[in-house]
C-alpha positions in Angstrom: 10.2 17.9 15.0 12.7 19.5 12.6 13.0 18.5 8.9 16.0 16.8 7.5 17.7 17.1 4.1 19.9 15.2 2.0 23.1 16.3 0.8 21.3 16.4 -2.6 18.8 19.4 -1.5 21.3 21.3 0.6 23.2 21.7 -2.8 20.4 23.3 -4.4 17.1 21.5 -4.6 15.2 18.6 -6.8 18.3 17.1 -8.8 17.6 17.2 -12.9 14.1 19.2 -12.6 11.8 16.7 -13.1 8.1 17.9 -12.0 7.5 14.0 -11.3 8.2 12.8 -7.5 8.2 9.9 -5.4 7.2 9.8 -1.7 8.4 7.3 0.4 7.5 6.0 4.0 9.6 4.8 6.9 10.0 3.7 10.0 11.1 5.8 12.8 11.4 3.2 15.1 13.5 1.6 12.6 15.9 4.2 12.2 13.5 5.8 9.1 13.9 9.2 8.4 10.2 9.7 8.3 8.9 11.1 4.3 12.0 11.3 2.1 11.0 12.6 -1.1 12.7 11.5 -4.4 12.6 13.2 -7.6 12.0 10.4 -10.6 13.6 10.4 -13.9 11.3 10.4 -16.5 13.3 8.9 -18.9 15.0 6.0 -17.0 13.0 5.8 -13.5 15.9 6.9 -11.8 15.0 7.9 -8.1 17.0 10.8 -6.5 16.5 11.6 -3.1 16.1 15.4 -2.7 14.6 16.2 1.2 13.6 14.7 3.8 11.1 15.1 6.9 10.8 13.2 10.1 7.5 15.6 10.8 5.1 12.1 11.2 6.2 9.2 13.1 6.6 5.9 11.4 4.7 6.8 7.9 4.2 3.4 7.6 1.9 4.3 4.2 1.5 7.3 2.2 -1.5 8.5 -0.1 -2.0 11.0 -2.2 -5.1 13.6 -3.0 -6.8 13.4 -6.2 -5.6 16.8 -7.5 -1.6 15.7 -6.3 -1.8 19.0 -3.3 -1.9 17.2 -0.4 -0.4 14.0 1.2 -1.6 11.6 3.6 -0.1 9.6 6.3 -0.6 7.2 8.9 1.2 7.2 11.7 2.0 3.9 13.1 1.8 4.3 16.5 0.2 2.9 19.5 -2.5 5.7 19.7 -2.6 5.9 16.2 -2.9 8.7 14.5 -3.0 10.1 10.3 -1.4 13.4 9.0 -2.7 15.6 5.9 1.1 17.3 4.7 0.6 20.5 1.8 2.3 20.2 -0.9 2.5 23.4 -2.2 6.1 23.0 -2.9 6.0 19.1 -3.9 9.4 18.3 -2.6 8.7 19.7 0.8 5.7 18.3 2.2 4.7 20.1 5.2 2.1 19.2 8.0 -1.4 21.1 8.0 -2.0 21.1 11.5 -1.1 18.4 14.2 -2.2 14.8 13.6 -5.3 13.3 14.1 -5.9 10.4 16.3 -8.0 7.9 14.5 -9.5 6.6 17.3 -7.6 2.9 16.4 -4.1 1.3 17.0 -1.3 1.0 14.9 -2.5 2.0 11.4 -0.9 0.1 8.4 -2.5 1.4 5.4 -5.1 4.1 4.3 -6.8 5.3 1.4 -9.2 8.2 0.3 -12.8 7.6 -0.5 -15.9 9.7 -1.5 -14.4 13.0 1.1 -13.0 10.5 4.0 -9.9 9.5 4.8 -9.9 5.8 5.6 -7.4 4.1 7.9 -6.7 0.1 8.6 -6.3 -0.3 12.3 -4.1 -3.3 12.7 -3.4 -3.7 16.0 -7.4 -2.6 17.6 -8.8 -4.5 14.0 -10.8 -1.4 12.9 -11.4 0.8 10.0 -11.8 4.7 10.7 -13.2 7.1 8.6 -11.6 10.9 9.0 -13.5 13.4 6.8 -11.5 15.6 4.5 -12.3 19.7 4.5 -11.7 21.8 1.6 -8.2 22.4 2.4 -7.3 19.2 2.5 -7.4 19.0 6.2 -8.5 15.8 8.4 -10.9 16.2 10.8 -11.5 13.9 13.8 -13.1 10.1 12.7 -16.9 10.2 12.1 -17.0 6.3 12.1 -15.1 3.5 13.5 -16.2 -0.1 12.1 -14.9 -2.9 14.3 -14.0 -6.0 13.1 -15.3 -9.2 14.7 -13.7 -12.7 14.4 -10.3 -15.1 14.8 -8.6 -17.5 12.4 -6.6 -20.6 13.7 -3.5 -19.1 13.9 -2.7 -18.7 17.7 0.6 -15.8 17.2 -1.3 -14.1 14.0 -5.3 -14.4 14.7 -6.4 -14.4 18.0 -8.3 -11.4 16.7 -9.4 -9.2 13.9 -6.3 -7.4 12.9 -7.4 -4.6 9.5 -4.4 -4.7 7.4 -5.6 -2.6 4.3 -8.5 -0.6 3.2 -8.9 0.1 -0.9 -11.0 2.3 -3.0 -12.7 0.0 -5.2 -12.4 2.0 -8.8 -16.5 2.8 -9.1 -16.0 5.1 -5.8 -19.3 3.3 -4.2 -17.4 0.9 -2.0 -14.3 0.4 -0.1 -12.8 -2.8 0.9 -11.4 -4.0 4.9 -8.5 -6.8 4.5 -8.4 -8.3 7.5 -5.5 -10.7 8.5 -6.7 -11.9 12.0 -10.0 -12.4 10.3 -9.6 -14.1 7.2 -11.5 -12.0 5.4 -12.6 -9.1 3.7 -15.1 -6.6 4.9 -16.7 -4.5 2.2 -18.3 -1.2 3.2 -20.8 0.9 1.2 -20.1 4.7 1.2 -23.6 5.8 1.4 -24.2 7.3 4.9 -25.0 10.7 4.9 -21.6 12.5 3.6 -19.7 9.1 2.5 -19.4 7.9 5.5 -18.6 3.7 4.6 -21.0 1.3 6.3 -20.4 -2.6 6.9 -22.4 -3.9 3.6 -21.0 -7.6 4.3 -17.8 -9.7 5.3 -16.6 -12.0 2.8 -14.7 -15.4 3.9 -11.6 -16.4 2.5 -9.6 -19.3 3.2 -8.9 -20.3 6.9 -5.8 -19.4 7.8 -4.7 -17.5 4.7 -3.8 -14.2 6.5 -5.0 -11.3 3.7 -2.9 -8.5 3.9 -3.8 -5.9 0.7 -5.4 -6.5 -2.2 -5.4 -4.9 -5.8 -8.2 -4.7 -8.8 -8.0 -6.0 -12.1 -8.1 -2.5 -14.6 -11.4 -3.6 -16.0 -12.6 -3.6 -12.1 -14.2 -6.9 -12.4 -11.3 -8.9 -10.2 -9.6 -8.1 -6.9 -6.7 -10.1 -6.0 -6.0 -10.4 -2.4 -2.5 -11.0 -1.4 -2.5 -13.2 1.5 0.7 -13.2 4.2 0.1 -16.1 6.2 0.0 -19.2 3.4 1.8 -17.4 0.7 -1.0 -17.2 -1.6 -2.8 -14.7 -3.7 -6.8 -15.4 -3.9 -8.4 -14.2 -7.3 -12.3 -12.8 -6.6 -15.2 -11.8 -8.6 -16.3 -8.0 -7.4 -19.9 -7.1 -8.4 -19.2 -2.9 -8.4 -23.5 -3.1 -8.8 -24.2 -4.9 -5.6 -21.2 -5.1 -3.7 -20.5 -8.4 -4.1 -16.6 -10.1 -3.7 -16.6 -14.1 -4.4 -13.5 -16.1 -4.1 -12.9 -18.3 -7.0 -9.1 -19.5 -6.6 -6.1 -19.2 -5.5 -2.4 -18.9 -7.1 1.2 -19.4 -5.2 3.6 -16.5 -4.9 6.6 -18.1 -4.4 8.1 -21.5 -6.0 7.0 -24.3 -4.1 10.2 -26.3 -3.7 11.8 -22.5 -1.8 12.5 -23.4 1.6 12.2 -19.9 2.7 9.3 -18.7 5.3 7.5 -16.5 2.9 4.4 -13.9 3.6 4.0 -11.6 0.9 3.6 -8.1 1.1 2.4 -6.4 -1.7 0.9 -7.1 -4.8 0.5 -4.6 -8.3 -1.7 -4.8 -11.2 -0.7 -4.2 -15.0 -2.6 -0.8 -16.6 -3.2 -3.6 -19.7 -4.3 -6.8 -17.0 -1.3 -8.7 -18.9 0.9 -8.8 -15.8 0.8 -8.7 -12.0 3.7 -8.6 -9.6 4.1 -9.9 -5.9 6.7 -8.4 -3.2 7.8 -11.9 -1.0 9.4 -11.1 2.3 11.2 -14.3 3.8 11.9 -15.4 0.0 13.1 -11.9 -0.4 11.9 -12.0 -4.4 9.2 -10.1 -6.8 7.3 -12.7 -8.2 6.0 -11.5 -11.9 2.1 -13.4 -12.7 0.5 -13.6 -16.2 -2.8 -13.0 -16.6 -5.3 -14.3 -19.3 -8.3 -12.1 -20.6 -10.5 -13.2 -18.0 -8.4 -12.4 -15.0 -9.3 -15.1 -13.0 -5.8 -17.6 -13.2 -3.2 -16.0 -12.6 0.0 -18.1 -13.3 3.4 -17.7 -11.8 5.7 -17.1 -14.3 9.2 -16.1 -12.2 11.0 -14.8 -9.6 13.6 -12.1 -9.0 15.8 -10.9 -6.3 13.9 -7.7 -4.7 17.2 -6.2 -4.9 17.2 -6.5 -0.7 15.7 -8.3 2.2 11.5 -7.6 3.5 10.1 -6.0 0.3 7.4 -4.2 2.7 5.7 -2.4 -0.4 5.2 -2.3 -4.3 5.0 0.6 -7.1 4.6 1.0 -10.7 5.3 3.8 -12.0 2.6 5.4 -14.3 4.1 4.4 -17.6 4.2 1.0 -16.9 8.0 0.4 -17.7 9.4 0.6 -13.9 8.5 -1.2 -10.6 9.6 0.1 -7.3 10.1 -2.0 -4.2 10.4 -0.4 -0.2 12.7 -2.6 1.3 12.3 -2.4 4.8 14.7 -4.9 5.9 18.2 -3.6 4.2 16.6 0.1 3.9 16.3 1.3 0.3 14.0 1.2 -2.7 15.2 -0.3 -5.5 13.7 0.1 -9.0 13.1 -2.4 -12.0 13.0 -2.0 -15.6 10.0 -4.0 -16.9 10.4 -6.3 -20.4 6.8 -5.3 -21.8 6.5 -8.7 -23.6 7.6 -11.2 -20.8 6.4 -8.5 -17.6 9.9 -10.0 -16.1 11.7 -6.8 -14.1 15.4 -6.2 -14.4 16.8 -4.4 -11.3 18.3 -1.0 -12.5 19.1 1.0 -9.7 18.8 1.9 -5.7 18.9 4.5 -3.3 19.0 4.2 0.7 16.3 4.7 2.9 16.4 3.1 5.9 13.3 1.6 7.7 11.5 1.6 3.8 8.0 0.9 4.3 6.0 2.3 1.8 6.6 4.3 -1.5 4.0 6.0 -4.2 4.5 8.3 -7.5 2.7 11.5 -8.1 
């Protein structure tokens, strides 16, 4: 496949010479260009898109390595497959080697854990494990762990559907949300060479649909953003034994909206102050305060996202801008965020259609 650029690059390259850069995801199918990357302003947030790549089909979520040299994509297809891209020039990301099936369907998300790649499966309701060489290259999966189980929604759960898969921040465990399931699936990472092992399947709520989930900064909560009831679910996580313990749950969107709403996305605070919620249907980020324990959050307000199906959430490292993938009118649009109140203030937008994903390195 050939790579495309944007006007901006064929003029002569990343726009202002920032060294800071934002990847995002799209659909194919959807009329995506693939990776666009986006050069970010480092005094105002400002994206500016700079190049372009349709070299992985429908990068429905992007991850980066630990020293910022390599990205990683799924590839949302039927046979399912993930991509390690070089970026040895970081605004032209380009594939090392051909992509690697990972022996699921339709992966959503991924993450990187203890020398594996680790992919959600949504469609065959699995989690694969693709190990990582020196180079940064994937090799083929050395696990699969599938999921078992239903939940009482006849279009949504007739089966185990693995939305996400997260790190937890100790780097002993990673963490399965399953939507068909209701529940999340908590693998240890010590098989021989990191490979993740089931360690247990925690229950939530039947019906609730989990999509992603997030950790609290002190690593002692992980909120669970769930699609199908329109709910976040605030647990305990035990980073000693492994342990994840519901102990309530918080609305996303006001309860008199009569808007369908499942949630997409949800993104911590550095300081645990603030969280914030992408709602598809309601087509709003929701912005949640959070006491010193962590464990009520309270819904403070909603914004427009700035477009319709908010498929994905960032914050950029400073902690002043929030970035929103919105699939449904194509662009990402970024907020300014009021550091007393957490409220965002929409401040700008660039198109990108198909938007699915988007992260900051």
């Amino acid at each position: 496949m050939q790579a495309v650029r944007t006007e901006e690059a064929a003029e002569g390259g990343a726009v202002g010479g920032t060294e800071q850069r934002a990847y995002i995801g799209s659909f194919s199918t959807g009329g995506g260009l693939g990776i666009t990357v986006a050069d970010v302003d480092p005094d105002t947030g400002a994206l500016t898109a700079v190049h372009s790549t349709d070299a992985v089909e429908n990068p429905a979520f992007l991850a980066l390595s630990p020293g910022g040299d390599v990205l990683y994509s799924v590839s949302q297809t039927d046979d399912g497959a993930a991509v390690a891209l070089s970026l040895a020039d970081p605004a032209r990301p380009v594939p090392l080697g051909a992509p690697v099936p990972v022996g699921g369907a339709a992966p959503t998300h991924l993450a990187l854990a203890l020398g594996h790649l680790l992919t959600a499966n949504y469609r065959s309701g699995s989690v694969s494990a693709l190990p990582i060489a020196a180079d940064g290259r994937l090799g083929e999966p050395v696990s699969v762990l599938q999921h078992e189980g239903s939940g009482p929604e006849p279009d949504r759960q007739r089966g185990p559907h693995a939305h996400g898969v997260h790190a937890d921040p100790s780097g002993r465990w990673a963490l399965g949300v399953d939507l068909g399931t209701d529940s999340v699936w908590v693998y240890a990472l010590d098989a021989p060479g990191g490979r993740p092992v089931v360690h247990h399947e925690t229950r939530l709520w039947a019906g609730s649909g989990p999509r992603h989930l997030a950790f609290h900064p002190r690593g002692h909560r992980a909120y669970v953003i769930n699609e199908l009831d329109s709910t976040l679910t605030t647990c305990s996580w035990d980073a000693e034994t492994g342990d994840l313990t519901p102990i309530g749950t918080t609305p996303v969107a006001p309860q008199d909206t009569e808007s369908v709403n499942f949630p997409s996305e949800v993104a911590v605070a550095a300081d645990g102050r603030f969280m914030w919620v992408a709602n598809r249907g309601h087509d709003s980020i929701a912005t949640l305060a959070l006491d010193e324990s962590g464990d009520a959050p309270g819904l403070l307000n909603t914004v427009d996202c700035g477009g319709r199906r908010p498929w994905d959430l960032a914050l950029h490292p400073s902690g002043r801008h929030l970035y929103t993938a919105n699939e449904g009118t194509g662009d990402v649009t970024w907020f300014d965020i009021d550091p007393s109140t957490g409220a965002p203030t929409r401040a700008g937008s660039i198109p990108v259609p198909g938007a699915s994903c988007v992260i900051l390195g």
